[in-house]
C-alpha positions, 0 to 999 in steps of 0.5 A, spaced: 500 500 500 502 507 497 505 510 504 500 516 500 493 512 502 496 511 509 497 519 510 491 521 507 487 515 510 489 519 517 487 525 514 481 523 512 479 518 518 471 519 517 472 516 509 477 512 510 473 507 514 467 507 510 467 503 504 461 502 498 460 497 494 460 497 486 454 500 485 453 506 488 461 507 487 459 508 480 453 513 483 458 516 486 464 517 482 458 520 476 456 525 482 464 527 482 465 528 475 458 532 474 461 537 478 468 538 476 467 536 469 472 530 470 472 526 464 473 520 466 471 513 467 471 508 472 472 500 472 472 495 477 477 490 478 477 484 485 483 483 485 485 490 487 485 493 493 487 499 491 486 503 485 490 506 478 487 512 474 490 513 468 492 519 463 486 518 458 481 518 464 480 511 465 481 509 473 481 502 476 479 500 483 478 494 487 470 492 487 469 495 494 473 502 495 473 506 501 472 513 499 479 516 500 481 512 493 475 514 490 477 521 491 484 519 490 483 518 484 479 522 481 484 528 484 490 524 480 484 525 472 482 532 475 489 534 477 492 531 470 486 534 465 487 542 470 495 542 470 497 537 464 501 532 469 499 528 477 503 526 482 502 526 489 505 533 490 502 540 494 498 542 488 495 534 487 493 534 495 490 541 494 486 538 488 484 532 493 481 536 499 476 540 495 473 533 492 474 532 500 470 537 502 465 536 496 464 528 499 463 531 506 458 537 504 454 531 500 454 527 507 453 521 502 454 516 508 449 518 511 444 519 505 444 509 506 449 509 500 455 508 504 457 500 508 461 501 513 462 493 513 467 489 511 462 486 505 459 490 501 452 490 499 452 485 493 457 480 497 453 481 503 446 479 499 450 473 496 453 471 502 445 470 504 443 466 499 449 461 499 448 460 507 441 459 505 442 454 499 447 451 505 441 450 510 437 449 504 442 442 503 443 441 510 436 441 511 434 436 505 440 431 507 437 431 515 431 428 512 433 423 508 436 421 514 
């Protein structure tokens, strides 16, 4: 993990802990974008934990991200599209504290689209119908015997 999420996750402790699933990660990340003009793009990888932004707009993350790597990479497009270059310099952390201060002024973790779980809403369901189907064997095998 970048030493950069860590800083920014003890900056940001109340988006940090909070994570969201892949739909409402597109519905946020829509919201951001209509705001600031960012033309970009996003696509959900399981394998990742973290996230990628690309020059062209494209921004690869895991498929529950927290709300710091979703402001996180898009300040990397705004800051690239704004300035012609991104990095984590002073000018790239002032782009990301206003996206920030939108975030909070949005309070999107209130408004139910934010999980603060360990799973997100869409593992959650699944998680549900397999130990349903689970109990649902179980159930037929104790009454064969």
């Amino acid at each position: 993990m970048l030493k950069t999420y860590l800083d920014e996750w003890k900056a940001y402790p109340d988006l940090g802990k909070r994570t969201v699933c892949k739909v409402d990660a597109k519905k946020i990340f829509k919201k951001i974008k209509r705001h600031f003009k960012i033309n970009a793009y996003v696509n959900f990888s399981p394998r990742m934990k973290d996230g990628y932004a690309f020059r062209n707009g494209k921004i690869l993350i895991g498929t529950h991200p927290s709300l710091v790597i979703i402001a996180h990479e898009l300040a990397h497009v705004l800051e690239y599209q704004k300035y012609g270059s991104t990095g984590h310099t002073k000018r790239f952390k002032k782009v990301m504290l206003k996206i920030v201060k939108y975030i909070r002024k949005k309070n999107y973790w209130e408004n139910n689209i934010v999980y603060t779980m360990e799973l997100g809403y869409e593992d959650k369901i699944e998680s549900i119908i397999l130990s349903y189907k689970l109990d649902k064997e179980a159930n037929k095998i104790s009454n064969i015997i």
